[in-house]
SETOR-628242 format. One record per residue (C-alpha): x, y, z; residue in three letters. Coordinates in Angstrom, 3 decimals. Layout:
N
[r [X, Y, Z], ALA]
...
//
This chain:
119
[r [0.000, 0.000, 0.000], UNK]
[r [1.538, 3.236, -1.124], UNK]
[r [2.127, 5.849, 1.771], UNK]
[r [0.032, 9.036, 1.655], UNK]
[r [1.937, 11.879, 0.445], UNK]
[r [0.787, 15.515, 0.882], UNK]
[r [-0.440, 17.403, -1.920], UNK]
[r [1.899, 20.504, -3.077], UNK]
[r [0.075, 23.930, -2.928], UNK]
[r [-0.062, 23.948, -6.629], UNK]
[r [-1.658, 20.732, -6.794], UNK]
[r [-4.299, 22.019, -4.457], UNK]
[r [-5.017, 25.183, -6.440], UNK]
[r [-5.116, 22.996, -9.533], UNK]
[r [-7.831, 21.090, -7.937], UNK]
[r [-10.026, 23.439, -6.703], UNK]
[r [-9.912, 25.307, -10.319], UNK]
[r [-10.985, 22.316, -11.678], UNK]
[r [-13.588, 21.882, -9.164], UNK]
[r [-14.825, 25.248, -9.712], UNK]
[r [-15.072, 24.464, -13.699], UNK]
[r [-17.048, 21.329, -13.200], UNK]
[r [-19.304, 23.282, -11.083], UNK]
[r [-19.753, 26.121, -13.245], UNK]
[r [-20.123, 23.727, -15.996], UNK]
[r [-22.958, 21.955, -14.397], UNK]
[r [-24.821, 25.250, -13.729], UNK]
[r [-24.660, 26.794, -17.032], UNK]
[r [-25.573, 23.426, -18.287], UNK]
[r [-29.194, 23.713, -16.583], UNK]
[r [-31.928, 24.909, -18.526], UNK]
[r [-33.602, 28.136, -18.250], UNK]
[r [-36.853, 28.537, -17.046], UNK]
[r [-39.500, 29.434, -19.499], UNK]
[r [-42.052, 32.265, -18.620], UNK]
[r [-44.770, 29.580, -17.619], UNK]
[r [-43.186, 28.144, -15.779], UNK]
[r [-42.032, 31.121, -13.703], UNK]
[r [-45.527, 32.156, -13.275], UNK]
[r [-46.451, 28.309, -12.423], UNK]
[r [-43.602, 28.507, -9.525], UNK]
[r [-44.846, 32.516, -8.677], UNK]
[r [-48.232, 31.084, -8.279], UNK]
[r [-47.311, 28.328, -6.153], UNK]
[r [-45.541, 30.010, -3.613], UNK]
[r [-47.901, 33.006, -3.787], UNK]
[r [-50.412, 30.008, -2.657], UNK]
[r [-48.218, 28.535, 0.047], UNK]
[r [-47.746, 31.903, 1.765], UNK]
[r [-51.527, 32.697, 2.146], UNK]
[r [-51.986, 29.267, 3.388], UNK]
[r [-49.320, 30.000, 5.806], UNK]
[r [-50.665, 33.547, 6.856], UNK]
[r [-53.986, 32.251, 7.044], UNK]
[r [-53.102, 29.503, 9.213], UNK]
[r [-51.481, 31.992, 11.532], UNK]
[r [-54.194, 34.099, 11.912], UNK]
[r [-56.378, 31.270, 12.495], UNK]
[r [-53.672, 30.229, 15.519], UNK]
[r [-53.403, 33.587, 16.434], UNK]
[r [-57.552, 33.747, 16.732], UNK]
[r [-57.249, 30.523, 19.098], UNK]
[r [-55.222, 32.108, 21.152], UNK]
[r [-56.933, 34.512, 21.897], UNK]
[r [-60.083, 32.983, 22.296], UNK]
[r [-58.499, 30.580, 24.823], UNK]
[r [-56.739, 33.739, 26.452], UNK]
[r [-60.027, 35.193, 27.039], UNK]
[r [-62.376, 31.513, 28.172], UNK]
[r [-59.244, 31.731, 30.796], UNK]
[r [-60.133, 35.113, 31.860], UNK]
[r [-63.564, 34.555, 31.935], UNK]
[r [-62.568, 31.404, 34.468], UNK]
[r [-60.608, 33.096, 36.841], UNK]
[r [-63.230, 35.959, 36.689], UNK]
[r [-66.125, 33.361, 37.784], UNK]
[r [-63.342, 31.669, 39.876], UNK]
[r [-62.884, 35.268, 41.827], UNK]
[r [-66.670, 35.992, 41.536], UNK]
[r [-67.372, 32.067, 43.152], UNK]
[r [-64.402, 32.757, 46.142], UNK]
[r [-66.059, 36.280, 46.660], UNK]
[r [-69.637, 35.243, 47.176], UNK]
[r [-68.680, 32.248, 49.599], UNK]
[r [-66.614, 34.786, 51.529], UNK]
[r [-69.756, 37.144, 51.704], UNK]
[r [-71.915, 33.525, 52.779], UNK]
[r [-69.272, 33.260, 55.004], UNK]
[r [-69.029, 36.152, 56.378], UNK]
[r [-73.191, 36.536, 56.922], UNK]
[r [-73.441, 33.057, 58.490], UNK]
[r [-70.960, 34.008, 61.608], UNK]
[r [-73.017, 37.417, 62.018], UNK]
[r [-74.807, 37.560, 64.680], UNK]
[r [-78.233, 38.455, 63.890], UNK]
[r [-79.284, 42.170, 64.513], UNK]
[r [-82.082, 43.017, 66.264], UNK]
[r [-85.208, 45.219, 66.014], UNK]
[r [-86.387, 47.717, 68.513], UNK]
[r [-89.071, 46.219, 69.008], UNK]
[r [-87.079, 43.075, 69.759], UNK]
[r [-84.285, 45.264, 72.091], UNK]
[r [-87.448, 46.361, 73.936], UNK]
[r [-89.423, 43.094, 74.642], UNK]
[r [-86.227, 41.642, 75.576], UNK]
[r [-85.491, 44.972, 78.339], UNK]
[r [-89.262, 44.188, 79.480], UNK]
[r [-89.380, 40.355, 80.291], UNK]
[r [-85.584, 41.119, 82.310], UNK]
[r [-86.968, 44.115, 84.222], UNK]
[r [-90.080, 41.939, 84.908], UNK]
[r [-87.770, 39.272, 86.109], UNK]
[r [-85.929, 41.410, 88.433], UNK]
[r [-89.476, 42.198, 90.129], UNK]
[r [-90.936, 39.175, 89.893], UNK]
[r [-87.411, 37.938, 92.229], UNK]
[r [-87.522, 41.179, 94.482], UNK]
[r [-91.314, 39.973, 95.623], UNK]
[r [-90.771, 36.816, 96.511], UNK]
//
C-alpha cells in the first residue's frame, strides 16, 4: 500500500480550479426557465404563503379565544371565592335586632328582676 503523500500547494489550487469548472459547468448546463413556468412557480408560492398567513391568523384567533375563556374562568373563579366569603361572612353574624325586639327583651328582664324582688 503506497504511503500518503501531501499534496503541493499547486496541486491544491489545480484542484479546486478544476472543481470550480465542473461546477460552473454543471450550472450553465441547466436549462432556463420558461415564462410559464415562472408564473407556475410565482403562483405556487404566492399560494403557500396565504396558506401560511392564514393559518397563523387562524392560531393567532385561538389564542386569543383561549386567552379570554381563561379570563372569563378566573373571573367566575374570583366571583365564586367572593360570594362564599360574603356567605361566610353573613353566616358568623350575629343576627341584629329590632327595637321592638331590644325592647321586649329589656321588658321580660326588668319583669324578672321584680318578679325575684317579691318573693
Amino acid at each position: 500500500m503506497p504511503q500518503f503523500k501531501q499534496p503541493s500547494f499547486e496541486e491544491r489550487t489545480a484542484a479546486a480550479a478544476k472543481a470550480k469548472k465542473a461546477a460552473l459547468k454543471k450550472l450553465a448546463a441547466k436549462p432556463k426557465l420558461s415564462d410559464e413556468e415562472l408564473a407556475e412557480r410565482k403562483a405556487a408560492r404566492l399560494k403557500r404563503e396565504e396558506e401560511a398567513a392564514a393559518k397563523r391568523e387562524a392560531k393567532r384567533a385561538e389564542k386569543a379565544a383561549a386567552l379570554e375563556k381563561e379570563k372569563a374562568e378566573k373571573e367566575a373563579q374570583r366571583r365564586a371565592e367572593e360570594e362564599a366569603a360574603e356567605v361566610e361572612r353573613l353566616a358568623n353574624m350575629k343576627p341584629v335586632k329590632t327595637e321592638a325586639e331590644k325592647k321586649a327583651e329589656r321588658d321580660r328582664k326588668y319583669a324578672a328582676r321584680k318578679k325575684r324582688g317579691r318573693r
